[in-house]
C-alpha positions in Angstrom: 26.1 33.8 -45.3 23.9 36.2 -43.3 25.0 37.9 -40.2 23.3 37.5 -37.3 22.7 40.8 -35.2 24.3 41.1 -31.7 20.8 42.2 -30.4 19.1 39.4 -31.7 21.9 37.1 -30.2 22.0 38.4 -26.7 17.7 37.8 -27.1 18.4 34.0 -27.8 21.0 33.5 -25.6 18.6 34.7 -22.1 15.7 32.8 -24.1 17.9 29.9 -23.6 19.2 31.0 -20.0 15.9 31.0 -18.7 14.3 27.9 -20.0 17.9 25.7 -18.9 17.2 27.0 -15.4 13.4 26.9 -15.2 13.8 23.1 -16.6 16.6 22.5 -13.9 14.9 24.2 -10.9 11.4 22.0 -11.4 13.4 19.0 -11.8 15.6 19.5 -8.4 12.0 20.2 -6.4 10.8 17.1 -7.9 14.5 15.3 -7.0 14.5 17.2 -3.3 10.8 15.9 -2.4 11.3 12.4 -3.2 14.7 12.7 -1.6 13.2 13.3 1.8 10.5 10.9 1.5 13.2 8.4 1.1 15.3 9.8 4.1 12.9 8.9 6.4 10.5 6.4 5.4 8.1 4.9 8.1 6.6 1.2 8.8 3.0 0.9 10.1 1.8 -2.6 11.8 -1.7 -3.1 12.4 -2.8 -5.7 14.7 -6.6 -6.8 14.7 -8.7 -9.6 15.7 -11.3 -11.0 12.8 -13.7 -13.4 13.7 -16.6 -15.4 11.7 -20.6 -16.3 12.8 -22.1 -18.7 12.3 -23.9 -16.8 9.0 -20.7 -16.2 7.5 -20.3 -12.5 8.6 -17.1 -11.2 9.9 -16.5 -8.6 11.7 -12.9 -7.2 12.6 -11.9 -5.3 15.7 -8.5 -3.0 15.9 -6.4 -3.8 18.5 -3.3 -1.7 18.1 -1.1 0.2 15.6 2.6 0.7 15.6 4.4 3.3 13.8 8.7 3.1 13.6 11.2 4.2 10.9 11.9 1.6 8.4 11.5 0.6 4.6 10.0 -2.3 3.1 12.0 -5.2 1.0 10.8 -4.9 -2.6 7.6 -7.2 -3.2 6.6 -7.7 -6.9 3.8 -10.3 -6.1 1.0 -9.0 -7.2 -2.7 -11.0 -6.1 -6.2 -9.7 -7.2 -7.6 -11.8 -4.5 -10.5 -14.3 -4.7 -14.0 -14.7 -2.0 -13.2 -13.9 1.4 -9.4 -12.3 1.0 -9.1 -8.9 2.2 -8.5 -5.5 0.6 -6.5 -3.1 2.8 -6.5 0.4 1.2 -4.5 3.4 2.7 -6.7 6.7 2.1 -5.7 10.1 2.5 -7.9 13.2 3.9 -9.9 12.9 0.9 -10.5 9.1 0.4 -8.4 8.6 -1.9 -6.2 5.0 -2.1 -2.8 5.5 -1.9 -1.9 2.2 -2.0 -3.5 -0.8 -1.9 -2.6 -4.4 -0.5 -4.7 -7.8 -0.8 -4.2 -9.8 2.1 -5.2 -13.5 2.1 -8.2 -14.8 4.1 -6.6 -14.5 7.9 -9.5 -17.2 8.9 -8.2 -20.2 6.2 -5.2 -21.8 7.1 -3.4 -24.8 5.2 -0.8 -26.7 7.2 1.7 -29.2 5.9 2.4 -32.1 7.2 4.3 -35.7 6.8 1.7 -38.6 7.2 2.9 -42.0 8.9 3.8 -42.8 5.6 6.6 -39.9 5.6 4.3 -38.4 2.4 4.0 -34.7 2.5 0.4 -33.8 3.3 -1.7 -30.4 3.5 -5.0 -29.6 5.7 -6.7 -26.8 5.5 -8.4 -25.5 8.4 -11.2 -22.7 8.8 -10.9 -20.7 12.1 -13.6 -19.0 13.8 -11.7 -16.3 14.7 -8.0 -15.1 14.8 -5.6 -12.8 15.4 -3.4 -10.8 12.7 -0.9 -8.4 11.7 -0.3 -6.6 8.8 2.8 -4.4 8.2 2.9 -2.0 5.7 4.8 1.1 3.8 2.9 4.4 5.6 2.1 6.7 3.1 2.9 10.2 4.1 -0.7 11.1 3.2 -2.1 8.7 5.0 -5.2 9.6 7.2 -7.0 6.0 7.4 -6.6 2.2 6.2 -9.9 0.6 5.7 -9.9 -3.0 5.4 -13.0 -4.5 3.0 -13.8 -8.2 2.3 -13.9 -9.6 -1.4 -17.3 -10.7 -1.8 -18.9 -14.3 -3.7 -19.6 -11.8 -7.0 -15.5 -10.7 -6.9 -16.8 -7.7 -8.0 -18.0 -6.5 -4.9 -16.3 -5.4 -1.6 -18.0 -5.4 2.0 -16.4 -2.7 4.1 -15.5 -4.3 7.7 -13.7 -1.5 9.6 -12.0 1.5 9.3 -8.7 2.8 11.3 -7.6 6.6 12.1 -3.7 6.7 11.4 -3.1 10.1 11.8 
């Protein structure tokens, strides 16, 4: 068996030292920052007012934002969205999507309803224009939410406004 020299020992055993702690100390930053993102996590609602011509344009106006503590229940619905559904899109400084939320078309609505026959029903209506509200997870990066239309070729979005957050 061959001995192994104390100098050549105490050399492996920092080597070792060091790379335990340097894998432990990136690992706790990463742990820390996510840690306080969680601590305080922060709701935004987003109130507008989208309305249709009689071309088939629309055209959104803002009319308020609230920002409050709070967190989200877990959604796992995920929709691509067909013609006419909206894209919202948080962006940060750069323009970047953070995240990204399909939202149906706030102008189509189908009710339900029980004939005089006491069958179930549905109607759907097309609005001119409407109120809504959306309430999303704020992204600490946040700087704007643009909201853009889905357009006939799917492929497409049409930009309709832009809001400052921050």
């Amino acid at each position: 068996m061959k001995k192994v020299k104390p100098k050549n020992t105490a050399l492996l055993i920092i080597v070792l030292i060091c790379a335990i702690v340097n894998s432990c100390a990136s690992k706790q930053n990463s742990i820390q920052k996510s840690a306080i993102e969680e601590t305080n996590p922060k709701l935004i609602f987003l109130n507008y007012k989208i309305s249709e011509d009689s071309k088939g344009n629309k055209n959104i106006q803002f009319i308020n934002k609230v920002i409050t503590d709070g967190k989200l229940k877990n959604n796992t619905t995920t929709d691509d969205g067909t013609f006419g559904d909206l894209i919202c899109n948080q962006l940060d400084k750069n323009s970047n999507v953070l995240q990204s939320v399909t939202i149906k078309n706030p102008l189509v609505k189908t009710f339900e309803y029980i004939d005089d026959s006491k069958q179930f029903k549905t109607k759907t209506v097309a609005l001119k224009d409407v109120e809504f509200s959306l309430k999303l997870k704020l992204e600490p990066d946040t700087k704007h939410v643009i909201i853009n239309e889905i357009t006939q070729s799917l492929n497409e979005i049409k930009p309709l406004i832009k809001t400052k957050i921050y």
